[in-house]
C-alpha positions as a printed Julia matrix, in Angstrom:
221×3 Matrix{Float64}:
  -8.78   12.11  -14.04
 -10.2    11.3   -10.83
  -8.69   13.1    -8.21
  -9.09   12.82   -4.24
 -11.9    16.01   -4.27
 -13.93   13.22   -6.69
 -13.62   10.3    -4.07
 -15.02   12.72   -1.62
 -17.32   13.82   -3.31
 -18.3     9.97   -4.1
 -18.07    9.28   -0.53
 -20.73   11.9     0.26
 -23.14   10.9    -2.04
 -22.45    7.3    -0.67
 -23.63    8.71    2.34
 -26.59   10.53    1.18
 -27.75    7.55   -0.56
 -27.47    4.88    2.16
 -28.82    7.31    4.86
 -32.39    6.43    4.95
 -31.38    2.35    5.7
 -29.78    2.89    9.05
 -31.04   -0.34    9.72
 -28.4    -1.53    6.91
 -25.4     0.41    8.47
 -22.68   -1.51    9.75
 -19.42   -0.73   11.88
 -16.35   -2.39   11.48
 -12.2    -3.21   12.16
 -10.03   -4.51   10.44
  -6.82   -5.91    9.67
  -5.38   -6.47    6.57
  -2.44   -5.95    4.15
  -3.27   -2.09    3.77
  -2.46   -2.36    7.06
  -4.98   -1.9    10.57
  -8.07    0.2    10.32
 -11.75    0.8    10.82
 -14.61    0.9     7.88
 -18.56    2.08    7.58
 -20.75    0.18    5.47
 -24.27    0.86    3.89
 -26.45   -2.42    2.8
 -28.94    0.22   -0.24
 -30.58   -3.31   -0.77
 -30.43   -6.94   -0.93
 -28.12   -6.59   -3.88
 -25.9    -3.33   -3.67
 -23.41   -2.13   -0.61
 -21.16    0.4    -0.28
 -17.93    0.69    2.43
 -16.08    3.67    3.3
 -12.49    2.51    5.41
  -9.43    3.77    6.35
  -6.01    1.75    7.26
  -2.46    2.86    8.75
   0.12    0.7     9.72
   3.93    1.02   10.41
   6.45   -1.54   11.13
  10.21   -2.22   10.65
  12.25   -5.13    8.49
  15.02   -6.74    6.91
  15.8    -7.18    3.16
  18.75   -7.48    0.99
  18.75   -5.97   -2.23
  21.49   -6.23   -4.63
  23.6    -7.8    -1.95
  23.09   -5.07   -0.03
  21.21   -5.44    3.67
  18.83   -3.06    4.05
  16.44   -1.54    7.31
  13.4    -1.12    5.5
  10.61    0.66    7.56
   7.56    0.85    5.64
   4.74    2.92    6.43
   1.31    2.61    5.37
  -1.79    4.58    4.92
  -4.92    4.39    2.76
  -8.49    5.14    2.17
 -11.34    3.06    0.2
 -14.53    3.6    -1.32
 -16.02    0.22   -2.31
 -19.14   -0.9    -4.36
 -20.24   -4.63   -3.55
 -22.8    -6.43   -4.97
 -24.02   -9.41   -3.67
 -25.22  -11.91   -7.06
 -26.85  -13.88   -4.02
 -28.0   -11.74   -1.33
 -26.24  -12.99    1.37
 -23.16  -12.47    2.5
 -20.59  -13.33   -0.98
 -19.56  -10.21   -2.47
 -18.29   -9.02   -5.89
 -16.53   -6.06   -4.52
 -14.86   -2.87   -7.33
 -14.2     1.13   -6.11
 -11.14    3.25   -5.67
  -8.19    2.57   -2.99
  -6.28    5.84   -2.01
  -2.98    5.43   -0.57
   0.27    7.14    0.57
   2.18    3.81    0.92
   5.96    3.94    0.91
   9.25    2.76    2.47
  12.32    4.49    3.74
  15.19    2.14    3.32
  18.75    2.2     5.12
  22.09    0.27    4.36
  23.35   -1.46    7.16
  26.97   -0.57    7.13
  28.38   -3.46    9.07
  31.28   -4.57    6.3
  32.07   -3.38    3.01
  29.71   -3.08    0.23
  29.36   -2.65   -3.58
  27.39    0.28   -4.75
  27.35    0.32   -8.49
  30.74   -1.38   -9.88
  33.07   -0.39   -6.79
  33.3    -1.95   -2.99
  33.4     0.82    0.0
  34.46    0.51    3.37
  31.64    1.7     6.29
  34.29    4.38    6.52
  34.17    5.03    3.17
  30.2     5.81    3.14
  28.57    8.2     5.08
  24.81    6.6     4.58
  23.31    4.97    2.03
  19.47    5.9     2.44
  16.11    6.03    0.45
  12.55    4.84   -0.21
  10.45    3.12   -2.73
   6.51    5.0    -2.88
   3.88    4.56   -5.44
   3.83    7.49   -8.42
  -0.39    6.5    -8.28
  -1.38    7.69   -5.27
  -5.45    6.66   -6.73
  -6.2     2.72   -7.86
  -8.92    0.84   -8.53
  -9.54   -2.12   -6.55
 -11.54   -5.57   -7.44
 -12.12   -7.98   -5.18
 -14.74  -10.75   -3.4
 -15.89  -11.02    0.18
 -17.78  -13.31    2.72
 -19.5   -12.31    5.69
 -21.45   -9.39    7.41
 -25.44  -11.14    7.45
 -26.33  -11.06   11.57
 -26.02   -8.53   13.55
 -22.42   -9.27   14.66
 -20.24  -11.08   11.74
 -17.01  -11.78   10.81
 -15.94  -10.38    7.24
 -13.45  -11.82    4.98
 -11.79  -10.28    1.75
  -9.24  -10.83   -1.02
  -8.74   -8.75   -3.85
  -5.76   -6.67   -5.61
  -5.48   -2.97   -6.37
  -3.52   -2.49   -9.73
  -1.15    0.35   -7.94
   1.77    0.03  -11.14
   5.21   -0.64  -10.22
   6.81    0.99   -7.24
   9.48    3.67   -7.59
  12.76    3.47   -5.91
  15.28    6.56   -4.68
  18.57    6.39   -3.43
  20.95    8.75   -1.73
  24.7     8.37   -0.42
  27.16   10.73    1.53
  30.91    9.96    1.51
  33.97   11.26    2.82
  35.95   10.74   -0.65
  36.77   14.09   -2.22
  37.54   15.26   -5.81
  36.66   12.58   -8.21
  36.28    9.73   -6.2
  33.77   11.47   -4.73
  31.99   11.94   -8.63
  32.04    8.28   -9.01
  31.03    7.41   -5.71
  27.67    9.29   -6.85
  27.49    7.97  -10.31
  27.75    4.17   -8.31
  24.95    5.59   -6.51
  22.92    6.29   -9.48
  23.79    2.7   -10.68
  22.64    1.12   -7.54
  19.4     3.12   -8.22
  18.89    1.88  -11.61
  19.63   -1.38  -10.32
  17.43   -1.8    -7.48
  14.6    -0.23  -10.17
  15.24   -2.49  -12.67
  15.0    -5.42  -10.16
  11.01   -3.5    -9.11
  10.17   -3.8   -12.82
  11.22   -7.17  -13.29
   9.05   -8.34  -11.15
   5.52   -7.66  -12.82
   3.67   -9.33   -9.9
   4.55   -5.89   -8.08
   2.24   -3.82  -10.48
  -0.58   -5.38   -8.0
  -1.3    -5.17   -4.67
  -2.98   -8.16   -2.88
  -5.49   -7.35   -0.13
  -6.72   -9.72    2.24
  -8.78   -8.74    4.9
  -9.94  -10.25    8.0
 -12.74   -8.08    9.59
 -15.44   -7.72   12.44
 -18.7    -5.99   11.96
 -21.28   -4.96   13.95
 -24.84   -3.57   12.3
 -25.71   -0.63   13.94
């Protein structure tokens, strides 16, 4: 299994390898869907590149799940190691390497009005908090992808691809001020709403891929 020690280890021999074409070595930012970030990129020969990046990005929205509203803020952080050959070479890219991420999202229930959790409706007074996140169990994907750009000395780059991250887990959490055994099936409602909002991840089998599109600008160094 490759672990991250192996994509470091790839990344320095990445290094090694490009060293000798500084004249090849590019600088650039970037934002994309992994969120805003910076990457270094080798050109080994007309044919072969290699990128090294890094993203983070946090931010704050709305969703409803299960007819429940939701504060989602997710926050995102990743690293790449990229192999891109160019069929060409120019600037098009066939692009394949590893994505490392810690992506997840902490989730809130607005308690504004009741709300169903599981089979029963609860007043705000009734629940305490309703809070959780959704994260990746893969914290290592691959990645596939093409490109456009990066030939002068200052370029723009362009990118869409997908890593195949799996499905997203969910977690869920409540506190109430019921006692005795309303309390015991206020959890168990929990637990439903957990199955629920997992069940509603896994039926959606678009969400066992993550689309990247990148917008980038390089400078060769």
């Amino acid at each position: 299994m490759i672990n991250r020690a192996t994509l470091g280890t790839l990344a320095l021999g990445a290094l090694l390898v490009a060293a000798p074409v500084s004249a090849q070595t590019g600088l650039a930012v970037r934002a994309s869907t992994l969120g805003l970030g910076g990457e270094l990129s080798f050109r080994a020969t007309p044919s072969v590149s290699i990128r090294l990046g890094g993203n983070a990005l946090s931010l704050t929205r709305d969703m409803t799940v299960d007819d429940i509203d939701y504060q989602v803020e997710p926050a995102l952080k990743s690293a790449t190691a990229i192999l891109d050959v160019h069929p060409l070479g120019g600037g098009f890219r066939i692009s394949g390497g590893l994505v490392w991420s810690d992506n997840r999202a902490d989730i809130e229930a607005r308690l504004n009005g009741p709300i169903t959790i599981g089979n029963r409706t609860y007043t705000p007074d009734q629940v305490g908090s309703l809070t959780g996140g959704v994260e990746y169990d893969k914290s290592l994907a691959p990645y596939l992808g093409i490109g456009i750009g990066g030939g002068g000395k200052v370029s723009l780059l362009l990118d869409a691809g997908v890593v195949f991250s799996g499905h997203p887990t969910a977690a869920l959490s409540g506190t109430t001020n019921l006692t005795g055994p309303e309390r015991d099936i206020f959890n168990e409602n929990v637990e439903r709403e957990v199955a629920d909002f997992q069940a509603e991840i896994d039926s959606r089998s678009y969400l066992k891929f993550y689309p990247v599109v990148s917008l980038g600008l390089r400078i060769r160094l």
